[in-house]
Kinemage of the C-alpha trace (Angstrom):
@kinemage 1
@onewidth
@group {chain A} dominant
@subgroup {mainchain}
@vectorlist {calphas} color= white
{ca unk a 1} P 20.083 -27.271 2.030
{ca unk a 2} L 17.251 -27.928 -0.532
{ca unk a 3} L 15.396 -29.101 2.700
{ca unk a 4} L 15.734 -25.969 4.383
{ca unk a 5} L 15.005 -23.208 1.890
{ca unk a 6} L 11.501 -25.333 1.177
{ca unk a 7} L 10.551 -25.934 5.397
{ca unk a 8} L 11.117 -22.188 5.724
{ca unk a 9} L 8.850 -21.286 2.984
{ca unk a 10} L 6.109 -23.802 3.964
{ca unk a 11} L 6.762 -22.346 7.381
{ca unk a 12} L 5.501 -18.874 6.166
{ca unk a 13} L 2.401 -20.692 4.855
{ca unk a 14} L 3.632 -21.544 1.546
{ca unk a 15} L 1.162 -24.216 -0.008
{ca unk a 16} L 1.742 -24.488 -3.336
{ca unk a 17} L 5.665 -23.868 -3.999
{ca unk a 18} L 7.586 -24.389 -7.289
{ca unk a 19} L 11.338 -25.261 -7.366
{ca unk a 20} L 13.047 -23.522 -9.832
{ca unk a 21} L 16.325 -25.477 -11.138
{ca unk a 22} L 19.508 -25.805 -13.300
{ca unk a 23} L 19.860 -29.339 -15.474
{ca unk a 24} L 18.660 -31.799 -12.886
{ca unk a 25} L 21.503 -34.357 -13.969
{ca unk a 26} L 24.093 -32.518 -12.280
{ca unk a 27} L 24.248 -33.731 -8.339
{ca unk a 28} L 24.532 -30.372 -7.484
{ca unk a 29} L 20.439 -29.222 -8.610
{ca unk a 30} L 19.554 -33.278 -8.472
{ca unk a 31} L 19.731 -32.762 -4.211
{ca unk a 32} L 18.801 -29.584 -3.638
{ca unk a 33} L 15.449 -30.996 -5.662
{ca unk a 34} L 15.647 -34.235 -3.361
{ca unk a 35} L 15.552 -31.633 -0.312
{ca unk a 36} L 12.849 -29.979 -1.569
{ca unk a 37} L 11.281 -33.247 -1.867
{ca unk a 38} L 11.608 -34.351 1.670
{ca unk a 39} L 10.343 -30.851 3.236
{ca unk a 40} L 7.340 -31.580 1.240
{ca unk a 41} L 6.812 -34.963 2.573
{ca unk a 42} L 7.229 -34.220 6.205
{ca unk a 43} L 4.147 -31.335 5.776
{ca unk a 44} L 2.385 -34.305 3.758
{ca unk a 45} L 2.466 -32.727 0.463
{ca unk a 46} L 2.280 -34.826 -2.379
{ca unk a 47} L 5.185 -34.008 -5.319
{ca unk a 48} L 4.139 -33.501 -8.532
{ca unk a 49} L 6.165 -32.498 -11.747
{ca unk a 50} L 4.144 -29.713 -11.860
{ca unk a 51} L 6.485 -28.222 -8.679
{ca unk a 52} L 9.599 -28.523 -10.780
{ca unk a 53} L 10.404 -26.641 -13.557
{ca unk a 54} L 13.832 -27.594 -15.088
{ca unk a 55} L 15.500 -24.122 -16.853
{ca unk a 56} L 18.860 -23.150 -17.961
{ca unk a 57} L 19.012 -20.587 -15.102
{ca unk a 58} L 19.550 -18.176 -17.916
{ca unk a 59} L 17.984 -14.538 -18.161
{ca unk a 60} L 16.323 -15.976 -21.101
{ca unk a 61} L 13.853 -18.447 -19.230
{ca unk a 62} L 12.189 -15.809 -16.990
{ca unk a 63} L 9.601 -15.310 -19.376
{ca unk a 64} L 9.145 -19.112 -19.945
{ca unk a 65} L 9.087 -19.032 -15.640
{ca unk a 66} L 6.572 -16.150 -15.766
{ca unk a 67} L 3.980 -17.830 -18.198
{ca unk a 68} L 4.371 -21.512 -16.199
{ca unk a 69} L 3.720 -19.562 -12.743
{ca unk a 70} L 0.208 -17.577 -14.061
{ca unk a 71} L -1.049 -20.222 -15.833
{ca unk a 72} L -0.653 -22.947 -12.835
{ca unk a 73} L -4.196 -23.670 -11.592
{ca unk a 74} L -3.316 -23.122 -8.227
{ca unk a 75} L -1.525 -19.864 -7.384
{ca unk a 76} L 2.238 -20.638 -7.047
{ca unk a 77} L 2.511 -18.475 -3.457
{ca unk a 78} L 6.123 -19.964 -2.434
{ca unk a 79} L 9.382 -20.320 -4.826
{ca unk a 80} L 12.769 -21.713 -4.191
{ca unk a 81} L 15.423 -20.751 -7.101
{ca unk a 82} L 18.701 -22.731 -7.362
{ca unk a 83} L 20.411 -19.461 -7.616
{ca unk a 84} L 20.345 -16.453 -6.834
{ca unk a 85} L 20.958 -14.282 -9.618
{ca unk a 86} L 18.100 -16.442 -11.423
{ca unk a 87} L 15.933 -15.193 -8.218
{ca unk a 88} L 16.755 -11.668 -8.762
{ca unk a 89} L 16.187 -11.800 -12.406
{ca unk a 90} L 12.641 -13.714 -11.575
{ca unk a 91} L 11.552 -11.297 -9.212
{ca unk a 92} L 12.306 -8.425 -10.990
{ca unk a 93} L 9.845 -9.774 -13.899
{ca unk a 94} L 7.569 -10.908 -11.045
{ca unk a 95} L 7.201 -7.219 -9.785
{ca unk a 96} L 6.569 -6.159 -13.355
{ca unk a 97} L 3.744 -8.518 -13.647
{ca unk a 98} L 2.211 -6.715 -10.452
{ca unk a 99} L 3.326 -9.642 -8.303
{ca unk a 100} L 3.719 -8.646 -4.740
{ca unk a 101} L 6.578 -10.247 -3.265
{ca unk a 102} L 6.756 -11.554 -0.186
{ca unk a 103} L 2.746 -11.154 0.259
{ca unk a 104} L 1.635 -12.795 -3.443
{ca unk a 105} L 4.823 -15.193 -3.645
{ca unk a 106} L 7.489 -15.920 -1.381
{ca unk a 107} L 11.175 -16.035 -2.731
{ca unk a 108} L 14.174 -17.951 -1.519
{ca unk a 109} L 17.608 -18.406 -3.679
{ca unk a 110} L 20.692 -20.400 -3.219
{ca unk a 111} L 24.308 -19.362 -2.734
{ca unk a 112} L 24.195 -15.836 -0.807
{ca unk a 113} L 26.104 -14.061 -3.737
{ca unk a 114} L 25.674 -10.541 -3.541
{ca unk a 115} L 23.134 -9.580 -6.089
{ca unk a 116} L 20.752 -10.758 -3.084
{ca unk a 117} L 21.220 -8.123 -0.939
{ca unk a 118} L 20.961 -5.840 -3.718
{ca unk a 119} L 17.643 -6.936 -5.011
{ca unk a 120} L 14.502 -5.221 -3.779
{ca unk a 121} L 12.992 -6.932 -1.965
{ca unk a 122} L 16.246 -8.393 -0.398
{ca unk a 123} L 16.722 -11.946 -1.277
{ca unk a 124} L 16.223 -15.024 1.508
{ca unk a 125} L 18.834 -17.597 0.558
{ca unk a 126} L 20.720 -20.330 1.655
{ca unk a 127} L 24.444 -19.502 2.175
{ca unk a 128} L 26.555 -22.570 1.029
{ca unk a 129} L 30.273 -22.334 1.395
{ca unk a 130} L 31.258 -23.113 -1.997
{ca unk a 131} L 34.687 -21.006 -1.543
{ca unk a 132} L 35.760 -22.692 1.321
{ca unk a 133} L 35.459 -26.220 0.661
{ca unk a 134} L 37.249 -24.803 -2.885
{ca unk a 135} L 40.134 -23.440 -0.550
{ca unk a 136} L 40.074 -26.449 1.973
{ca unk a 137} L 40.678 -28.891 -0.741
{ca unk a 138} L 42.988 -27.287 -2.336
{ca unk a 139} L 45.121 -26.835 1.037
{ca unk a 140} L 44.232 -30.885 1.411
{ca unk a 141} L 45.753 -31.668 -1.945
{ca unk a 142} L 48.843 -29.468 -1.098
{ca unk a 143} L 49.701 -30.940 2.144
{ca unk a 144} L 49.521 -34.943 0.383
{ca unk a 145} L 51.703 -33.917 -2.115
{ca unk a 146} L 54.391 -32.354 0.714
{ca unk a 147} L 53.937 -35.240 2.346
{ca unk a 148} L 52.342 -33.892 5.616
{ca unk a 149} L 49.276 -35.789 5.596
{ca unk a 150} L 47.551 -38.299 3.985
{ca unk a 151} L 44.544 -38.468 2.756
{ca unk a 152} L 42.115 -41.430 3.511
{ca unk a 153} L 38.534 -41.757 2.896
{ca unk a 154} L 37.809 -41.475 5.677
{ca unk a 155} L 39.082 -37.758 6.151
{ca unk a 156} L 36.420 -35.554 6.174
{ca unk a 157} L 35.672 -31.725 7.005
{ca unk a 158} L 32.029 -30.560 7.408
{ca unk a 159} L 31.236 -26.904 6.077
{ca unk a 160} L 27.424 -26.268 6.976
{ca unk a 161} L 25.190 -24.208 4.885
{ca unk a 162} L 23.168 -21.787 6.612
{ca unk a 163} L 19.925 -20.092 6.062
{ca unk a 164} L 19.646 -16.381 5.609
{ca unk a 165} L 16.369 -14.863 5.981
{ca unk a 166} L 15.713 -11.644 4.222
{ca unk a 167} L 12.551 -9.696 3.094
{ca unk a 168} L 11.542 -11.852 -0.096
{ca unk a 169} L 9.988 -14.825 1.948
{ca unk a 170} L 8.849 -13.413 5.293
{ca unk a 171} L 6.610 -10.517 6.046
């Protein structure tokens, strides 16, 4: 999904993007870094540390975000947040700092939750079915224990994420 969110921004002529994420030892912001990785690769952009900045996801590190993204040598013109309300919260202090988003810097976030839609401009994001694999496992757990099926490795259900384009990455 990482993968995604970063092609579409590179495919609005993003050049110099910065992925915003939560603690990179949890899987969950370790591979949506390693997609944002490989979109770089395939346009032949080198990674450097300096397109990562690691944060809490907390209110609190917008002004730490604000400070890293003006004093980057090269204007930071695409961003992809590992959540959305961390999005909203960073464009909100990006608009105060006279940023112009999408034409200045491009936003996407992660999840779909419903502060993105409420955020001016309305948030791009990926929409990742976090309730429903919640619900289908649950179900899945339910049924072994009745004894109607049983669950091998080698069960498997596929819930795709999906991306949702809004105003803050395309003009």
């Amino acid at each position: 999904a990482g993968f995604e969110a970063t092609e579409h921004l590179l495919e609005q002529g993003c050049k110099n993007l910065l992925c915003l994420s939560g603690n990179l030892k949890r899987n969950v912001y370790s591979e949506r870094l390693m997609g944002f990785k490989e979109a770089l690769a395939k346009h032949q952009i080198k990674f450097k540390k300096s397109h990562c900045l690691e944060t809490k996801l907390d209110p609190n590190d917008v002004p730490k975000v604000i400070d890293y993204i003006k004093n980057q040598k090269q204007a930071v013109d695409g961003l992809f947040v590992t959540s959305d309300t961390f999005a909203a919260h960073c464009i909100k202090a990006l608009k105060k700092e006279q940023f112009k988003i999408p034409e200045d810097i491009k936003i996407i976030g992660f999840n779909n939750d419903p502060i993105s839609e409420l955020v001016t401009p309305s948030l791009s994001t990926i929409n990742y079915p976090g309730y429903e694999m919640g619900v289908l496992a649950g179900q899945s757990v339910i049924s072994q224990l009745n004894g109607s099926i049983d669950l091998q490795p080698a069960n498997s259900i596929t819930l795709r994420h999906k991306l949702i384009i809004r105003e803050s990455s395309h003009i």
